[in-house]
N, C-alpha and C positions, 0 to 999 in steps of 0.2 A: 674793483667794482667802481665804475663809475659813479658821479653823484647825480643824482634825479635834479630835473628842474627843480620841482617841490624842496629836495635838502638845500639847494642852491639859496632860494627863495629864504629859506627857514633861517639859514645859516648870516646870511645878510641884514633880514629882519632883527635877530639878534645881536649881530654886530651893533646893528643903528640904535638899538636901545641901551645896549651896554653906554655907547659912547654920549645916547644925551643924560643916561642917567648919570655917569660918573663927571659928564663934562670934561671930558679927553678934550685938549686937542692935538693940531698937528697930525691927527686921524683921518679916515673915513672907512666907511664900510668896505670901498676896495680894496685900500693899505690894511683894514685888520686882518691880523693872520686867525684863519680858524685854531688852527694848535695850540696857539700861543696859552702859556699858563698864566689865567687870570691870578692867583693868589702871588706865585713866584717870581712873574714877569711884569704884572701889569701894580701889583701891592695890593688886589681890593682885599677888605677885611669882611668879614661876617656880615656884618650892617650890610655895605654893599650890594651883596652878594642876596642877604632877605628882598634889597629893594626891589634888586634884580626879577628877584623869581615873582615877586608880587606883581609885577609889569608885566609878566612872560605869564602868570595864571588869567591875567585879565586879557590879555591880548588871546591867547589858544585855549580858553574855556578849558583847563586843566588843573589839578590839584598837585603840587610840588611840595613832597612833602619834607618837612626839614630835617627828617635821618640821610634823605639824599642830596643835601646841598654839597657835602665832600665827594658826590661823583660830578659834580657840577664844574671840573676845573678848566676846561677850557670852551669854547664855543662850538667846536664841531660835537665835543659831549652833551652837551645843553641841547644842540639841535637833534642829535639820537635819542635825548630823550624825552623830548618835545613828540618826536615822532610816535613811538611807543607810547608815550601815553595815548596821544591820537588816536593810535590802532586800537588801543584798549576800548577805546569809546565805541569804536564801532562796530 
């Protein structure tokens, strides 16, 4: 299944926040891989990982609750459940 503009969109937005909140560099939104595992590839720890989602509630007016931060491990996951919440809303 293809991805939609919208996941495209979502998937990116996420990258770009990932990368200014942790201050990667040597990155950008088109080098980062949606797959890639945040905890085992990239090392974020927990902290991280809350900042993350506190940026990612403010940015898509969504509630990320922190039993789901462990499904949170790569960026195309983040962005499915970005989505999902979204549908939830509506």
């Amino acid at each position: 299944m293809p991805e939609s503009t919208e996941s495209k969109g979502i998937v990116r937005r996420v990258a770009e926040i990932i990368i200014e909140e942790l201050k990667l560099e040597d990155v950008t939104p088109d080098t980062f891989k949606p797959d890639m595992d945040l905890v085992d590839e990239l090392g974020i720890d927990s902290m991280d990982l809350a900042t993350i989602a506190l940026v990612l509630q403010d940015e898509y007016k969504i509630v990320i609750d922190e039993d789901d931060y462990p499904r949170l491990k790569t960026v195309r996951l983040i962005c499915a459940y970005i989505e999902e919440k979204l549908a939830a809303k509506q």
